[in-house]
C-alpha positions as CSV (number, residue, x, y, z in Angstrom):
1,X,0.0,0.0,0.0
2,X,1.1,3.6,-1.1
3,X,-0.1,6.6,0.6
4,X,1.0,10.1,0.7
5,X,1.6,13.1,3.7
6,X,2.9,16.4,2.4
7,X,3.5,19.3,5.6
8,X,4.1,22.6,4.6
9,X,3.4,25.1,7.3
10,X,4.1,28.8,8.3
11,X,3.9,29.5,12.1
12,X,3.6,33.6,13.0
13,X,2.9,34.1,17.4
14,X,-0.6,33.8,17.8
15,X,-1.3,30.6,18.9
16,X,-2.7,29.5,22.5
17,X,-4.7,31.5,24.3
18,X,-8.1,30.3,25.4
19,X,-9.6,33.7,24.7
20,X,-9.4,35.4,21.3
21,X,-9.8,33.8,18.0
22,X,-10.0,30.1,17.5
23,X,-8.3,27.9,15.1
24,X,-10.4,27.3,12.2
25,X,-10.1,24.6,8.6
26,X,-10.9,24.0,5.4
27,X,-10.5,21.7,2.5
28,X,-9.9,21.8,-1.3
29,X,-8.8,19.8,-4.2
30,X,-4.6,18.7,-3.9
31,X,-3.0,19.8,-7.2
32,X,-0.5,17.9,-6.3
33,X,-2.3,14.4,-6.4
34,X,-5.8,12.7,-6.2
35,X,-6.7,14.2,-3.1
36,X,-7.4,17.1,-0.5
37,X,-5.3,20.0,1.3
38,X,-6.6,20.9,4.9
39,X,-5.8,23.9,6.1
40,X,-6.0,25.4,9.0
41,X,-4.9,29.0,11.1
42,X,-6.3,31.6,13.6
43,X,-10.0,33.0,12.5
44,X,-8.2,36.6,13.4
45,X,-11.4,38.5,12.1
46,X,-13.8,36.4,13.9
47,X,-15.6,35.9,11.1
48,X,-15.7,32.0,11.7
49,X,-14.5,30.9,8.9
50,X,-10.5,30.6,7.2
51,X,-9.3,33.8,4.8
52,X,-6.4,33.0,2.8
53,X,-4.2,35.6,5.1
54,X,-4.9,33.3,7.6
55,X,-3.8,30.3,6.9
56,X,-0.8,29.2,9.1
57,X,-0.6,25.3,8.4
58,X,-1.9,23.3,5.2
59,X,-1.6,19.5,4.9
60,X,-2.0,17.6,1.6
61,X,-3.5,13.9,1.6
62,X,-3.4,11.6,-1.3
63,X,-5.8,8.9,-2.1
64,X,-3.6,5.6,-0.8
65,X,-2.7,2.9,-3.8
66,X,-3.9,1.0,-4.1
67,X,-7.1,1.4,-2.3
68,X,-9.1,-1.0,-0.3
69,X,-13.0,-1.6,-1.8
70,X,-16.0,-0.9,0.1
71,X,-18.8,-3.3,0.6
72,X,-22.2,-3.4,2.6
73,X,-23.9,0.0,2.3
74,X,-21.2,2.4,0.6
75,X,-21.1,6.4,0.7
76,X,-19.3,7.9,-2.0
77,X,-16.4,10.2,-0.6
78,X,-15.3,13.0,-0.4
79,X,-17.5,13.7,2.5
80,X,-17.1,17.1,4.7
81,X,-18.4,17.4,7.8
82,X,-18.2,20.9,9.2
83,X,-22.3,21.3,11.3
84,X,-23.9,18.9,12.8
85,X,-26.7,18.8,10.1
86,X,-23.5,17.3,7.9
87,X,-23.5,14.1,9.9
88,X,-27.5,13.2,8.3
89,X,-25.3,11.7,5.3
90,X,-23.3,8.9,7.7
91,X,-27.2,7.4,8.6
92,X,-26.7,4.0,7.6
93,X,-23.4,3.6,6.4
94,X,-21.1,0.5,6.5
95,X,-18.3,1.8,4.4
96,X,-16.7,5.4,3.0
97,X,-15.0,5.2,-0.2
98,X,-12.8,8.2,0.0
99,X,-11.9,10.6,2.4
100,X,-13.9,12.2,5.2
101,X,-12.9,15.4,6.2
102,X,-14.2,17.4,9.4
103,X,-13.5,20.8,9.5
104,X,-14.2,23.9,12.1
105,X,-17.1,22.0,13.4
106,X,-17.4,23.4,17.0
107,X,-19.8,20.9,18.3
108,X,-18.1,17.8,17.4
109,X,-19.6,15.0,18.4
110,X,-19.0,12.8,14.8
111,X,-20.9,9.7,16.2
112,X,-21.6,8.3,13.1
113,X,-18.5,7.0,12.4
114,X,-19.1,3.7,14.3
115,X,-18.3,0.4,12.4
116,X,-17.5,2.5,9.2
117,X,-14.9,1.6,7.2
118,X,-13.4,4.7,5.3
119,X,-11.0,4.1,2.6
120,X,-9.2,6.7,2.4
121,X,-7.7,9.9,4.4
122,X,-9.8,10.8,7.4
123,X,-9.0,14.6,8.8
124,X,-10.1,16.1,11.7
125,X,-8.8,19.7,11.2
126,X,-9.7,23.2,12.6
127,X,-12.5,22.2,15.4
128,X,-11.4,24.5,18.0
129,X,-13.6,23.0,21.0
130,X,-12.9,19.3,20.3
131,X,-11.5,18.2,23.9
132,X,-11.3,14.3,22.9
133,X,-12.1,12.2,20.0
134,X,-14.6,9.8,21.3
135,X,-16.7,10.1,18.0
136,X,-14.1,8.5,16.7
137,X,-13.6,5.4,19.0
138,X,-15.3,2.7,16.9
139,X,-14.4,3.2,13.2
140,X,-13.2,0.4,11.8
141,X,-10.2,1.5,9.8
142,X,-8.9,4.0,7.6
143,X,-6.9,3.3,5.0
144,X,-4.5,5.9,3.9
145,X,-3.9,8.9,6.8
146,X,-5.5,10.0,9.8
147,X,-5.2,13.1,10.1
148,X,-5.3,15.9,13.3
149,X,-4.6,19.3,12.8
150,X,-4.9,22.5,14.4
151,X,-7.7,21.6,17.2
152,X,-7.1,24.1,19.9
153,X,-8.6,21.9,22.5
154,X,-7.5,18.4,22.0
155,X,-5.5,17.3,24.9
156,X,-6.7,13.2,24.5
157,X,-6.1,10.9,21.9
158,X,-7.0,8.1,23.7
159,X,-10.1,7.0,21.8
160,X,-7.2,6.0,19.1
161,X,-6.3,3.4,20.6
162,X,-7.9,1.0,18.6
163,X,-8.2,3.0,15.1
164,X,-6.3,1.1,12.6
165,X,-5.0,3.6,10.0
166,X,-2.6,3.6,7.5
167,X,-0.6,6.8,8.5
168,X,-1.1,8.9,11.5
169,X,-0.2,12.6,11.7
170,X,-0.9,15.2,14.6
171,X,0.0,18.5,13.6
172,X,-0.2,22.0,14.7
173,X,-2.4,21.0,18.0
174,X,-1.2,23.6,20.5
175,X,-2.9,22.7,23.5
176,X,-1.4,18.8,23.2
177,X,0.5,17.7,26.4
178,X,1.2,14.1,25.2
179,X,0.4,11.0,23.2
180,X,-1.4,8.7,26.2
181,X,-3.8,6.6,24.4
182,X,-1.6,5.9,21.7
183,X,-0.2,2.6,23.4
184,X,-2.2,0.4,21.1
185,X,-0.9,2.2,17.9
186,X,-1.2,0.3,14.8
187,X,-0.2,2.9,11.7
188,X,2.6,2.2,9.9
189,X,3.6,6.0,9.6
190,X,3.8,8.5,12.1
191,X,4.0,12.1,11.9
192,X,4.2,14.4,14.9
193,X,5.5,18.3,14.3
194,X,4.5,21.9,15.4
195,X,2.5,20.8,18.3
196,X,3.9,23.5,21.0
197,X,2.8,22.6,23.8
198,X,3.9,18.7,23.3
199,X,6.5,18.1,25.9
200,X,6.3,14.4,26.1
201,X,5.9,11.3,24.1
202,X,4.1,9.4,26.7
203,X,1.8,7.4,25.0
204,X,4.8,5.3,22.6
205,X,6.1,3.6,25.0
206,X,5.1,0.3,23.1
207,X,6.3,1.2,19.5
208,X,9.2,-1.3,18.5
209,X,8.7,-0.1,14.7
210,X,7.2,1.6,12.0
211,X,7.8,2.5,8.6
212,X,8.2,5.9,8.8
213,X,8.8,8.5,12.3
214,X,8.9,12.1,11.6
215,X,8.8,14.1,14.4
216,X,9.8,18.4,14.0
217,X,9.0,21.3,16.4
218,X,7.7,20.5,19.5
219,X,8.5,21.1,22.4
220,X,9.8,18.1,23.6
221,X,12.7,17.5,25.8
222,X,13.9,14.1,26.0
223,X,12.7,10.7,23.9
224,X,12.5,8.5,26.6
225,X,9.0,6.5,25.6
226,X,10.8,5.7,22.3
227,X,13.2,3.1,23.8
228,X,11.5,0.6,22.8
229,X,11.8,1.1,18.7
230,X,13.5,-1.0,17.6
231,X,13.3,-0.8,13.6
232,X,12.2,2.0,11.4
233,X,12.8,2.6,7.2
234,X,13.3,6.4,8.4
235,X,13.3,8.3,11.6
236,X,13.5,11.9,11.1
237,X,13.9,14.1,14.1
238,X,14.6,17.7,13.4
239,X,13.9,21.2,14.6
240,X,13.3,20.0,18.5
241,X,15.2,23.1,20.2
242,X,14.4,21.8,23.5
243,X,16.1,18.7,23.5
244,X,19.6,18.2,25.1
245,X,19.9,14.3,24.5
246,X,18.8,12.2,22.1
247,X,19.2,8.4,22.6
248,X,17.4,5.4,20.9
249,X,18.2,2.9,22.6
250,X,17.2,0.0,21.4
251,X,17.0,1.1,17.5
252,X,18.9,-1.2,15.6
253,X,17.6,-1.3,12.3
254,X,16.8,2.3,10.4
255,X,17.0,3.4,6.6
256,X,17.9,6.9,6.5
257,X,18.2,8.8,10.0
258,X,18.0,12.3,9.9
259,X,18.8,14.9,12.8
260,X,18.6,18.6,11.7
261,X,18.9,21.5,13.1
262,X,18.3,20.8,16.5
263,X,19.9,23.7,18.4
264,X,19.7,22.5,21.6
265,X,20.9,19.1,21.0
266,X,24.6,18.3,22.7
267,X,24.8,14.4,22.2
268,X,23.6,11.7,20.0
269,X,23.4,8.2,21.3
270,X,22.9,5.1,18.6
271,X,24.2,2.8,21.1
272,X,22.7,-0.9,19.5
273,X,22.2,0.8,15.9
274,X,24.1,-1.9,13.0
275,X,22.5,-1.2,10.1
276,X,21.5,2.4,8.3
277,X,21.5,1.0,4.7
278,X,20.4,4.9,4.0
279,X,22.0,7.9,5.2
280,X,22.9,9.1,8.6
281,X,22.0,13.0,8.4
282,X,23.2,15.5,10.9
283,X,22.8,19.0,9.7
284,X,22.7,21.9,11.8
285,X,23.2,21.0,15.1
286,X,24.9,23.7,16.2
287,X,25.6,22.6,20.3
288,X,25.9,18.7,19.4
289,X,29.2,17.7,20.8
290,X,28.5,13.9,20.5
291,X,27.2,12.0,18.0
292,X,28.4,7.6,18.5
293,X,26.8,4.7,16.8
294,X,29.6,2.2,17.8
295,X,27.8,-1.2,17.0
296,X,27.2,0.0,13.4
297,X,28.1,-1.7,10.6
298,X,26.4,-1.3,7.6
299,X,26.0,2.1,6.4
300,X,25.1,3.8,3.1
301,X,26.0,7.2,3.9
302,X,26.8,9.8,6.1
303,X,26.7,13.5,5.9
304,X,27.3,15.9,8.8
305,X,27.1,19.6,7.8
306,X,27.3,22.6,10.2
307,X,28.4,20.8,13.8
308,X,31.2,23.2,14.7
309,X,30.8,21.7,18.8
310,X,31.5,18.3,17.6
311,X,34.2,16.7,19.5
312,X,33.3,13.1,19.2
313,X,31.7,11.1,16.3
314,X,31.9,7.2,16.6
315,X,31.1,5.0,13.6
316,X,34.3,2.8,13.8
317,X,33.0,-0.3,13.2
318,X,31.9,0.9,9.2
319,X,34.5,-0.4,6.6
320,X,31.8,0.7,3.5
321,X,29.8,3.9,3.0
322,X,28.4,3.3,-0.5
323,X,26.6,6.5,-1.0
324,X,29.4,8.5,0.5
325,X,30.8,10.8,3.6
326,X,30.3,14.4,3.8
327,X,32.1,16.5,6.5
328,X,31.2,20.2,6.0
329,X,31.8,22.6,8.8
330,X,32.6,20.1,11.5
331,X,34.5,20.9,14.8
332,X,36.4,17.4,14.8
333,X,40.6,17.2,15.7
334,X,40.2,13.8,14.5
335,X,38.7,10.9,12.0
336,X,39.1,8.4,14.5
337,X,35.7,7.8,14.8
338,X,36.3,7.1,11.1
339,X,39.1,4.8,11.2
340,X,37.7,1.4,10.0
341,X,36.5,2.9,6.4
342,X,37.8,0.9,3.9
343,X,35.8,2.4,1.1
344,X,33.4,5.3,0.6
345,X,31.2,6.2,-2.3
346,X,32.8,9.8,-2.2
347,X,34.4,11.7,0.5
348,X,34.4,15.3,1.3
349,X,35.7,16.7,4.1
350,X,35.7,20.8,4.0
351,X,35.8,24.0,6.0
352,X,36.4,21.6,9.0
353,X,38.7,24.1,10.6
354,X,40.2,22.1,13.7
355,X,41.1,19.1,12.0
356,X,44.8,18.7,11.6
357,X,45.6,15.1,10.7
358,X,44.0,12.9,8.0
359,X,46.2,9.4,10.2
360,X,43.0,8.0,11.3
361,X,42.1,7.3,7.8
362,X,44.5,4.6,7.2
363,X,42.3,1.6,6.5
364,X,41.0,4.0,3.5
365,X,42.3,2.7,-0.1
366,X,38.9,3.7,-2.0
367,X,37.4,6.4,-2.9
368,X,34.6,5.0,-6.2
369,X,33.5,8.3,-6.9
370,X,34.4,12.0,-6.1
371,X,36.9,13.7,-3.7
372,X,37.2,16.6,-2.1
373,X,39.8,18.5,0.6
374,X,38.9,22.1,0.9
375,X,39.4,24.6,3.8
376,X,40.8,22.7,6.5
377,X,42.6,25.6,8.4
378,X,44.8,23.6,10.2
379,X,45.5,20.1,7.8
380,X,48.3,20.6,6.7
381,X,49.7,20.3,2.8
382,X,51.8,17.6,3.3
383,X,49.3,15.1,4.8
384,X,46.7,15.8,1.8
385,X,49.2,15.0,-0.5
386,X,50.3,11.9,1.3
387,X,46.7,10.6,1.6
388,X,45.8,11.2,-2.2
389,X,48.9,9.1,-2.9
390,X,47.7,6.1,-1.2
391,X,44.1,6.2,-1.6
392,X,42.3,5.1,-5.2
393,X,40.1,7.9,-6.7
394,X,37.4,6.8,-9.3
395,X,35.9,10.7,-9.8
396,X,37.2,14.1,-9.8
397,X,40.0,15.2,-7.1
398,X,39.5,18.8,-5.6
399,X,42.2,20.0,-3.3
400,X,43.4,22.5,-1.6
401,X,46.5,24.0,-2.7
């Protein structure tokens, strides 16, 4: 099964207050695909509806591939709910083939959701006085994304529990303390960002994998009820200022893993991690002074870009990097961390201005592709020249000179 999540928001200081506007939604045709963007922002006019200059966060959702069929009594989708009049068309219903989408309905009560099967994206979106999702607790799956965004109120997603969905994302719900209820989770993707009052990822404590994690500006400051994951085709964790630490400890499997710009972030900790058969991403960290993955093996690639605090970075036990390294503005003195590479894709290590020695790179003898040395302040002539001598370049050779 395919299915698709595309975030794209725009966050001005508004959000919050329990007096004042509320958060309001609505829906149109994707251009992008078969399917609908929600959108959602502050009704600053009171005019209880969404303007364009007020839109702050828009989600698009594509119709998942292929999609389940409907049997029993079928409604033809899309189907909006935004008044309480709207949920007349759900009398009856076994199955929904298409999306259901729920927008600034204030007195949300969707109770006709029960035993309904709805094929593709459900969203929830805009309802500013939606406290828990109750209506919700006995559909009977949804097959591409579940969807929950910008609800001022929501503080409990325990009616969840048992929704099976394809994809779940919760986005732009300020007033959300945690994920409780979630303990039961069965969606293969799961997207959390921009929820600002998130502090905690209580509720996970169970997840040991999933497809896809993506979780970008909270407020959270430690992952602790993620020890448990174990496997995951990509975890992406990125724009989490609050966060000191960041361990997974029992992640052992991942595709690509991606930590970005994470300004609060001093240490990294991969401790059972062996295989990334993506790319290992760290990109704008800006305080991370530790970054180890010592059990790892297999790696396609890493790339760490703008890290001037890094002191330490452990990936000894690599000997391949298919796809490549990248060093770009890193603070390391050393490539120890580095020292059982045997062969890398390309290499490019540049504008890392404390590194002086290129020694630890003595198991290298292959470079398949490119290869590049550039503004190393402090590495001295001698050793680049040394190092291109013994090491096999497939691609182009840029040097300093």
């Amino acid at each position: 099964m395919r299915w698709c999540l595309a975030l794209s928001c725009v966050w001005v200081a508004c959000a919050g207050a329990a007096e004042g506007p509320a958060t309001r939604g609505r829906s149109a045709r994707a251009d992008q695909c078969v399917g609908e963007t929600i959108e959602t922002g502050l009704d600053a006019n009171n005019d209880h509806k969404l303007d364009d200059t007020e839109v702050t966060a828009a989600t698009v959702l594509c119709q998942p591939t292929p999609k389940a069929g409907c049997t029993g009594r079928v409604l033809t989708g899309p189907v909006e709910i935004s008044s309480p009049e709207d949920e007349d068309k759900l009398t009856n219903i076994d199955c929904i083939d298409g999306d259901v989408i729920i927008v600034s309905n204030d007195a949300f009560d969707v109770r006709g959701l029960d035993g309904v099967t709805i094929t593709g994206n459900l969203a929830i979106a805009g309802d500013p006085n939606m406290a828990s999702l109750d209506g919700l607790a006995k559909v009977k799956r949804v097959g591409g994304t579940l969807l929950l965004q910008g609800n001022d109120a929501l503080a409990d997603l325990s009616a969840l529990a048992s929704v099976p969905a394809g994809e779940l994302a919760i986005v732009a719900n300020d007033h959300l303390p945690d994920l409780a209820g979630l303990e039961l989770l069965s969606a293969t993707d799961l997207t959390i960002t921009r929820n600002h009052e998130l502090a905690s990822l209580q509720g996970l404590e169970q997840l040991t994998s999933v497809h896809r994690l993506t979780i970008r500006d909270n407020a959270l400051t430690d992952l602790a009820p993620l020890h448990a994951l174990a496997s995951a085709d990509r975890v992406d964790i990125s724009d989490e200022s609050r966060l000191p630490n960041l361990e997974l400890p029992s992640l052992a499997f991942a595709g690509d893993v991606v930590i970005e710009n994470d300004g609060g972030l001093a240490s990294l900790s991969l401790p059972v991690l062996a295989v990334a058969h993506g790319t290992l991403t760290l990109d704008g960290d800006t305080a991370l002074g530790s970054a180890t993955a010592p059990s790892l093996q297999q790696l396609g690639g890493l790339e760490v870009r703008g890290a001037p605090q890094l002191a330490t970075l452990d990936v000894h036990g690599v000997s391949e990097a298919a796809s490549g390294i990248t060093l770009h503005q890193v603070g390391l003195t050393s490539l120890d961390g580095l020292r059982g590479l045997a062969s890398t894709g390309s290499l490019a290590i540049e504008s890392c201005d404390q590194l002086a020695s290129l020694t630890a790179l003595a198991e290298l003898k292959t470079v398949i592709g490119d290869l590049a040395i550039t503004g190393n302040a402090k590495l001295k002539q001698e050793d680049i020249d040394s190092f291109v001598k013994r090491v096999h370049v497939g691609g182009t050779t840029k040097l300093d000179h």
